[in-house]
Steps between C-alpha positions, in 0.01 A plus 500: 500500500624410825810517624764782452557709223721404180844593515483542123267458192434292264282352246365310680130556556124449585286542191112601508275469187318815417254565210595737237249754579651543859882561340504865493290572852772246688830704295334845615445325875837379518643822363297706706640293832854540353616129484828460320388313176748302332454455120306266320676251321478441108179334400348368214161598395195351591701426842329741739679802646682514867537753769771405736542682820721470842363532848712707787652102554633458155258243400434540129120439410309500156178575391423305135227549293526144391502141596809233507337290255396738277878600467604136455261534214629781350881364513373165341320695199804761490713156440296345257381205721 
């Protein structure tokens, strides 16, 4: 990101896909480089699984093992549509 750093964070974010297989190797990495995570929020299953992380400029970033539209999906069959 260009520019300076946040003053504060937020959710606001930039989200990456990532397959399943690569969830545990990119939580170890992220760990292991000892980026504040912030916690995942609720999800329903069959909705993927999230890592968020902040840089040293506050921006918020996730790594999802899933897709938009296979989320829109999900919420339509979770709603009965």
């Amino acid at each position: 990101m260009q520019g300076a750093p946040l003053a504060e964070r937020s959710y606001n974010h930039v989200a990456f896909k990532i397959e399943d297989a690569e969830y545990d190797r990119c939580l170890e990495r992220i760990e292991t480089l000892g980026l504040e995570m912030k916690e995942s929020r609720p999800r329903v299953p069959g909705e993927g699984r999230s890592i968020y992380f902040y840089d040293d400029d506050n921006q918020l970033f996730e790594l999802h093992t899933g897709t938009l539209d296979a989320r829109l999906e999900r919420y339509r069959r979770q709603d009965g549509r």
